[in-house]
C-alpha positions as CSV (number, residue, x, y, z in Angstrom):
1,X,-148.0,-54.4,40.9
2,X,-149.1,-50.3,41.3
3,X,-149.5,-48.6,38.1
4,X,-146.5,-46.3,39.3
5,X,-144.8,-49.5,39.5
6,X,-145.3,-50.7,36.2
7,X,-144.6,-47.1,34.8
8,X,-141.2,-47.2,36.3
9,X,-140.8,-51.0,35.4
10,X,-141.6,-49.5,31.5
11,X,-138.8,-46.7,31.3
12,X,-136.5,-48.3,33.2
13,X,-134.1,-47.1,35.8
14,X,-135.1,-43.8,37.2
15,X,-132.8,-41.2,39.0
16,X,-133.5,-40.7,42.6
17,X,-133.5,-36.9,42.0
18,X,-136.4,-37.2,39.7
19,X,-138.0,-39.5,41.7
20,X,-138.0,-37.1,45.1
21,X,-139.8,-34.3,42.8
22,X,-142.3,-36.8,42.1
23,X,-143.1,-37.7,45.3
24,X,-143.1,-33.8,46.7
25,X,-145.7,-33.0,43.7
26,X,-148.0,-36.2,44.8
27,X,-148.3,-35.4,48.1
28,X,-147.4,-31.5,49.0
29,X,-151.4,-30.2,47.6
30,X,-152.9,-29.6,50.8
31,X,-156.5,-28.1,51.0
32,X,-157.0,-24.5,51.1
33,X,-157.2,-22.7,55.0
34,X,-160.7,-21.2,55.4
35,X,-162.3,-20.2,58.8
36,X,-165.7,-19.1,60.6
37,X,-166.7,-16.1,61.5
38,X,-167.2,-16.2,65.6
39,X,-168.7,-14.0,68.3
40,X,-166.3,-12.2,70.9
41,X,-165.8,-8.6,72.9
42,X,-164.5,-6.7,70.7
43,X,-163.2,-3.0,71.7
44,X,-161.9,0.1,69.7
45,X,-159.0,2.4,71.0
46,X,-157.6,5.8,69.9
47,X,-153.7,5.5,70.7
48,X,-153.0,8.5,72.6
49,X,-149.1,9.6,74.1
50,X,-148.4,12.0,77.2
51,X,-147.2,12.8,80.2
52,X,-148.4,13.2,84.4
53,X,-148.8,16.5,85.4
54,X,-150.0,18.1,88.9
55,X,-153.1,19.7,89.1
56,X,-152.9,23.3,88.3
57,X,-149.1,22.8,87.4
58,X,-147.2,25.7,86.0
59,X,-144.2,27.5,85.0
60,X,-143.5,30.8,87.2
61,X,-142.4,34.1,85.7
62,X,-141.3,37.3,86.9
63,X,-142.3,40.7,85.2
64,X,-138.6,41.5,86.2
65,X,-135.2,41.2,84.7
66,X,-131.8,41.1,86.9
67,X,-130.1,38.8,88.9
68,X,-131.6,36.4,91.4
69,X,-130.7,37.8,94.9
70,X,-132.5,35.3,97.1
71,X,-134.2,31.5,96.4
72,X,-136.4,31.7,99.9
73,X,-138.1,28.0,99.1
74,X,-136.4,24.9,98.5
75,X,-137.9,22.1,95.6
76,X,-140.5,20.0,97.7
77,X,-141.2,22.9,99.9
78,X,-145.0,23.2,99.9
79,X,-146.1,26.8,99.8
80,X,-149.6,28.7,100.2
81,X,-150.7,31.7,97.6
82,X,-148.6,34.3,98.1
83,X,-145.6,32.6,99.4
84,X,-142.3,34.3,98.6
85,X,-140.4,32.2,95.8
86,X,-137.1,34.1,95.0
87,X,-136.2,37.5,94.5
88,X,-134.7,39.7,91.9
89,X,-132.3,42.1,92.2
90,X,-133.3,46.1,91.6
91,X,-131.3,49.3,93.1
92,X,-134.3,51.2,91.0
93,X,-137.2,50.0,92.0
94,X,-136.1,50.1,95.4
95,X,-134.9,53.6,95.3
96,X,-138.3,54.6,93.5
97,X,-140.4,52.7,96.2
98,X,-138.0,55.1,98.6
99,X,-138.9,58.0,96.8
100,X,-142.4,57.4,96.4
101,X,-142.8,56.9,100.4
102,X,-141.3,60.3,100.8
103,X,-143.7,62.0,98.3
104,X,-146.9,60.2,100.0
105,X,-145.7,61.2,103.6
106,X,-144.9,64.7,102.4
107,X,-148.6,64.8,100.6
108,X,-150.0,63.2,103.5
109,X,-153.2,65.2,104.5
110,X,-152.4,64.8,108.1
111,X,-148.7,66.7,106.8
112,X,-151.1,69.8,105.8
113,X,-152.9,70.3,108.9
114,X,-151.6,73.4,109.6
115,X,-151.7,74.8,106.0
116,X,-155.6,74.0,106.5
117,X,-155.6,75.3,110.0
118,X,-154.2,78.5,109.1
119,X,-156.5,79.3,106.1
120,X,-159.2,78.7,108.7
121,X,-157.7,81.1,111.0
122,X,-157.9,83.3,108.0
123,X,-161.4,83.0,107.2
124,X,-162.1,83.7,111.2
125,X,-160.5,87.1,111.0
126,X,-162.3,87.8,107.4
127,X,-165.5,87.0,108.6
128,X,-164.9,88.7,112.1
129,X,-163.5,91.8,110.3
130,X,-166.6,91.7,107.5
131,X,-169.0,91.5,110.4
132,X,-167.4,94.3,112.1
133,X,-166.9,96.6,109.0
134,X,-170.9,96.0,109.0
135,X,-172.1,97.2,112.0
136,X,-170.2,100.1,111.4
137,X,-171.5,100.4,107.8
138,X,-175.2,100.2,109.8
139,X,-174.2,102.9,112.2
140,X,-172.5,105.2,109.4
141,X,-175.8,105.0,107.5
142,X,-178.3,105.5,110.4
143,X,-175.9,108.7,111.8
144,X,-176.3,109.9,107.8
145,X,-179.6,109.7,108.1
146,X,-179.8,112.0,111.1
147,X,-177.7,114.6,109.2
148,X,-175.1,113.4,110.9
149,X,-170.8,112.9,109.3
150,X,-169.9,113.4,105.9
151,X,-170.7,111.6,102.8
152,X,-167.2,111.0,102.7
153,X,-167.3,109.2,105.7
154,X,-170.2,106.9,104.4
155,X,-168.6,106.3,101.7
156,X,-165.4,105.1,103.5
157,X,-167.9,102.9,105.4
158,X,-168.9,101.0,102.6
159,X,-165.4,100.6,100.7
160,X,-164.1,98.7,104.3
161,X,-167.7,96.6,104.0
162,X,-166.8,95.5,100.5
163,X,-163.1,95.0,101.2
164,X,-163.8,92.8,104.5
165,X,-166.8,91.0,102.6
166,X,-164.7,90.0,99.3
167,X,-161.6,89.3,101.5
168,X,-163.5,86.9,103.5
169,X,-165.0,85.2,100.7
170,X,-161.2,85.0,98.9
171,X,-160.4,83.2,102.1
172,X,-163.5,80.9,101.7
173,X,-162.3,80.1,98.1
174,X,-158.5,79.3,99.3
175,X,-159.9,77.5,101.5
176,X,-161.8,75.3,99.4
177,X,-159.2,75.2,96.9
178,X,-156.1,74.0,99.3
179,X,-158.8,71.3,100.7
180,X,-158.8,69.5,97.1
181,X,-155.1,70.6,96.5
182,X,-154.2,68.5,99.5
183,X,-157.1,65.5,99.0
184,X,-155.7,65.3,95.1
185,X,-152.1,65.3,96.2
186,X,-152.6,62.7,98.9
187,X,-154.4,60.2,96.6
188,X,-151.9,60.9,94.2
189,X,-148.9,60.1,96.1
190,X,-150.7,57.3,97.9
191,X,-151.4,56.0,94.3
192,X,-147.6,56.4,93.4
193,X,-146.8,54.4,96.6
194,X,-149.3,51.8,95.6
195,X,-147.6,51.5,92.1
196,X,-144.3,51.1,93.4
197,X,-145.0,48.9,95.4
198,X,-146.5,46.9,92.5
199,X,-143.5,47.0,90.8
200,X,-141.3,45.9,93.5
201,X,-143.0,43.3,94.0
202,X,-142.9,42.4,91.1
203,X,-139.2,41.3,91.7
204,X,-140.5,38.9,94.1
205,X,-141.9,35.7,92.8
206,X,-144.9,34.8,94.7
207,X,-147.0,31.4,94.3
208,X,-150.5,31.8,92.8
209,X,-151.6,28.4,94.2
210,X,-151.5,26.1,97.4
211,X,-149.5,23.7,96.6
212,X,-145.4,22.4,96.1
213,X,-142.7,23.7,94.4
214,X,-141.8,21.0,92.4
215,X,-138.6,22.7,90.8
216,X,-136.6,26.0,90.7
217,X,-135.4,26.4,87.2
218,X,-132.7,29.1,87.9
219,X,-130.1,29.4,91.0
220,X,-128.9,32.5,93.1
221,X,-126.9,35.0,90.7
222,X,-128.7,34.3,87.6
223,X,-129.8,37.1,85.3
224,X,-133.4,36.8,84.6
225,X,-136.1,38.3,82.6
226,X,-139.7,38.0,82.0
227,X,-139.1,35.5,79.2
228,X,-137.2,33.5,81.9
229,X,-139.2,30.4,83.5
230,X,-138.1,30.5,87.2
231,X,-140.1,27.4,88.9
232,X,-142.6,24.8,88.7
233,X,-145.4,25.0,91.0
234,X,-148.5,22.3,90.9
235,X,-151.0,20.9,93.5
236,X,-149.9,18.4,95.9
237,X,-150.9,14.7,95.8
238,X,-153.4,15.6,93.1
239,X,-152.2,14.2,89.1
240,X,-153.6,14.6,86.3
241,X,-152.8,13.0,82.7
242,X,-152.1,15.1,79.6
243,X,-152.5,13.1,76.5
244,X,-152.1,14.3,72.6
245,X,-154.3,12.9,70.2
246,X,-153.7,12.6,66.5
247,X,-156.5,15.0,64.3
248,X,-157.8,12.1,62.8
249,X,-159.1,10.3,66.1
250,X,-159.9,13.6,68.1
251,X,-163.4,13.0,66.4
252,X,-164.1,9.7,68.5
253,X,-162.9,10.9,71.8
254,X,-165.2,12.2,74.6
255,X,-165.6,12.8,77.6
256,X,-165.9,10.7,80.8
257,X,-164.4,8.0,78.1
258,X,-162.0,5.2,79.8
259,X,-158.5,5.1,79.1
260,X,-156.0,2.5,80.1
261,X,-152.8,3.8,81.0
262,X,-148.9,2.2,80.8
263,X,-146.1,3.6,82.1
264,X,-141.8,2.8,81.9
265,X,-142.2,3.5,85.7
266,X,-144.5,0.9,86.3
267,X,-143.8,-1.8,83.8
268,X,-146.2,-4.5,83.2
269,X,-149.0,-2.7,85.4
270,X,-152.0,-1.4,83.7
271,X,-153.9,1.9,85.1
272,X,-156.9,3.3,84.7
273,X,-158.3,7.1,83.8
274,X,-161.2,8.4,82.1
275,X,-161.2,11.9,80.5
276,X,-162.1,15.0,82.0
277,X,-161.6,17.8,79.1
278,X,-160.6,17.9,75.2
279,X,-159.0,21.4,74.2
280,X,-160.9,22.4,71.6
281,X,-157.6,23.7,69.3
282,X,-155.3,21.7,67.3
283,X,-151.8,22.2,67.6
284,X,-150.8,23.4,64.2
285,X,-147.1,22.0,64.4
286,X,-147.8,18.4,66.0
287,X,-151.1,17.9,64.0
288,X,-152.6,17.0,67.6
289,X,-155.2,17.7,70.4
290,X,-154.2,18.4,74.3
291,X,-157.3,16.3,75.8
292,X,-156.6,15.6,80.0
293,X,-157.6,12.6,81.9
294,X,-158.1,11.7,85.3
295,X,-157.0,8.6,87.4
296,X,-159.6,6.3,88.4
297,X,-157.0,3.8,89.4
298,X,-153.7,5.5,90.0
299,X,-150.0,4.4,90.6
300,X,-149.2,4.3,94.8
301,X,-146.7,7.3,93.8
302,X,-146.7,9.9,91.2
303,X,-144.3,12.5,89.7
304,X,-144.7,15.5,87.3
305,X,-143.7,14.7,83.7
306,X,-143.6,11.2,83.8
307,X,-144.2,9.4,80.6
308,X,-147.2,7.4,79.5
309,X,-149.1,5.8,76.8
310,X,-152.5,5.6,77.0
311,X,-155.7,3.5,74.6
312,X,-158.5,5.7,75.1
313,X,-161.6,3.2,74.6
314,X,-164.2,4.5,72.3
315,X,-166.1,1.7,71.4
316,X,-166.9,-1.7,73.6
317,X,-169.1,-4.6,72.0
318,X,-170.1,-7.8,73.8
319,X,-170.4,-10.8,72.0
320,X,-170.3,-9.1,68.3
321,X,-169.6,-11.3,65.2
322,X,-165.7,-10.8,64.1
323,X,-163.6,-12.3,61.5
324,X,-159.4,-11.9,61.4
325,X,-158.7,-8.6,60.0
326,X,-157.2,-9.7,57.5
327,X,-159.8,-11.3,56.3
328,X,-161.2,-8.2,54.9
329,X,-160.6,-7.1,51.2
330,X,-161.1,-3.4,50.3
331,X,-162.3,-2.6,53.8
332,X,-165.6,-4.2,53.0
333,X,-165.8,-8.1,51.0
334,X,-164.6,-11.3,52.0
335,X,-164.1,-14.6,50.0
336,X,-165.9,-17.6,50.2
337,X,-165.3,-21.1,50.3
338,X,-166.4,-21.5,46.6
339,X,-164.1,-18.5,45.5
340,X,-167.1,-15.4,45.2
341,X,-166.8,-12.6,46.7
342,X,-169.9,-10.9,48.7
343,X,-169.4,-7.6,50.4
344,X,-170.1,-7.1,54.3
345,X,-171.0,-4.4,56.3
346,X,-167.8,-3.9,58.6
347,X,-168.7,-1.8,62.6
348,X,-165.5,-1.4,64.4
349,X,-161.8,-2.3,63.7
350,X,-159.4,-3.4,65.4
351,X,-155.3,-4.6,64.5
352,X,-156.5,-7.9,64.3
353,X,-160.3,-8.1,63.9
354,X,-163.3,-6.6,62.5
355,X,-166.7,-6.3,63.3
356,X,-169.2,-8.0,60.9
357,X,-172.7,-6.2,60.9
358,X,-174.5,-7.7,57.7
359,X,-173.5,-9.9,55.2
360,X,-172.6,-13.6,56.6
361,X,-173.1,-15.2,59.9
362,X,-171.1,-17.6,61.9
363,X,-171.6,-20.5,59.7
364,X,-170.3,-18.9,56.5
365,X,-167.0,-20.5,55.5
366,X,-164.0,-17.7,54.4
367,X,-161.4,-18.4,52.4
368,X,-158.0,-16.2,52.9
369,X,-158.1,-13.7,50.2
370,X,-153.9,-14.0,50.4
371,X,-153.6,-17.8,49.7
């Protein structure tokens, strides 16, 4: 007979609840769970959200406020730089281009020809005149000198020299003078026309790329101002990935690093980017960087403002020792077997592992620090 037996054979009849308890508290002490450190890849991500964009994708705004009078492009359209989007609305502007094609023709130096042409006419009769008035000066003087005329005479002479001689030279100087009066008021009024037209165009929205129109944000009516988004213009067939990034990883990301890529449109597909450029500003309100990426292996279709979420791999180690994550106490010890505690020194994390640099190897037994 078993010493349990005889116990119970000594106290008599025992009661079957009593006896279960027993039993569970005999046979429920298991031995603690420990495991091994082992060797794996083991890669670290930064978590990153976004969306697809086109290549040089942008909002379009007008410098002009009114109504929309004419959308000339439809969304899809593709368009070259300087393709007419829509137009606004403006009896002013158009009245002042008007007006300002009417002062340039009017300034127009072909317009003053015949002011110029009769100042030189002018100057031909001053100079004709003056070189008449001087013979006769020369022949007044030479008959004086022969004790011929009057001194009155000579001195007639040479008042009509000086008159023709300073009236030819007045001619010379109006002549000058209505040259650059005519030059000045021609660039001037040229220079008016070129503003105007400026600002009328101004109330056409023109693309500033080749590429599509990928939306028009207003429709034919609408008031409008330069606060006002009117379209979305981008490249065509060329995407591009914009990604935020919290401030506390933006210090691990660079360039040319690989990002894999999932998508809602594409569920259960995996793509692949790397990145091209990390803004160097924080956004103050969202506490995140703007860093772009590029596809290395895109979706077969692609459309602005899709959503994303993206791992951008930082760190990639072959065949590294690892233990389970939660493994780790304080970031940096482990338990043994035996119960001590040695500290490690921990390389990259993951949500379920760490990397073990110094400290144990792969034959050093760890006991789960929440057992």
């Amino acid at each position: 007979m078993s010493k349990t037996s005889q116990l119970f054979s000594r106290i008599g009849p025992v009661p079957t609840l009593f006896l279960a308890a027993f039993l569970i508290f005999s046979c429920g002490k298991t031995e603690e769970e420990v495991t091994y450190p082992e060797r794996k890849s083991l890669t670290e991500s930064v978590y990153a959200s976004g969306l697809v964009k086109a290549k040089d994708q942008y909002e379009a705004f007008t410098f002009a406020s009114g109504p929309i009078q004419e959308i000339l492009v439809d969304e899809g359209d593709t368009v070259k730089v300087g393709t007419p989007i829509l137009q606004v609305f403006s009896d002013r502007e158009k009245l002042g281009r008007e007006s300002a094609q009417l002062s340039q023709s009017y300034a127009d130096q072909s317009a003053n020809q015949s002011r110029i042409r009769d100042l030189e006419l002018a100057i031909s009769l001053a100079k004709s005149k003056k070189q008449n008035d001087s013979l006769l000066l020369v022949r007044q003087r030479r008959l004086w000198a022969q004790g011929i005329g009057t001194a009155v005479e000579l001195e007639q002479r040479e008042l009509n020299f000086q008159n023709s001689k300073t009236a030819y030279e007045s001619a010379l100087l109006r002549y000058g003078d209505l040259k650059r009066e005519v030059e000045f008021n021609s660039k001037s009024a040229s220079k008016n026309l070129a503003i105007s037209d400026v600002l009328v165009g101004e109330y056409i929205l023109k693309s500033k790329i080749d590429g599509v129109v990928y939306s028009i944000l207003k429709e034919k009516g609408e008031m409008v101002s330069p606060q006002t988004p009117l379209a979305i213009i981008g490249s065509a067939g060329e995407f591009l990935l914009e990604l935020q990034v919290d401030e506390y990883d933006i210090s691990k990301v660079e360039v040319d690093q690989r990002v894999m890529v999932n998508m809602d449109s594409f569920k259960e597909q995996v793509f692949e980017a790397k990145i091209s450029r990390i803004y160097p500003i924080m956004d103050s309100k969202s506490k995140s960087f703007t860093v772009e990426a590029i596809f290395t292996k895109a979706p077969p279709k692609l459309f602005p403002n899709l959503t994303l979420e993206a791992n951008i791999l930082t760190q990639v180690k072959e065949e590294t020792l690892v233990i389970p994550r939660n493994y780790l106490i304080q970031d940096d010890r482990v338990i043994l077997e035996n119960g001590d505690t040695v500290q490690v020194k921990v390389g990259i994390k993951t949500y379920q592992f760490a990397e073990i640099l110094e400290g144990i190897t792969e034959k050093t037994a760890l006991k789960n620090p929440i057992q």
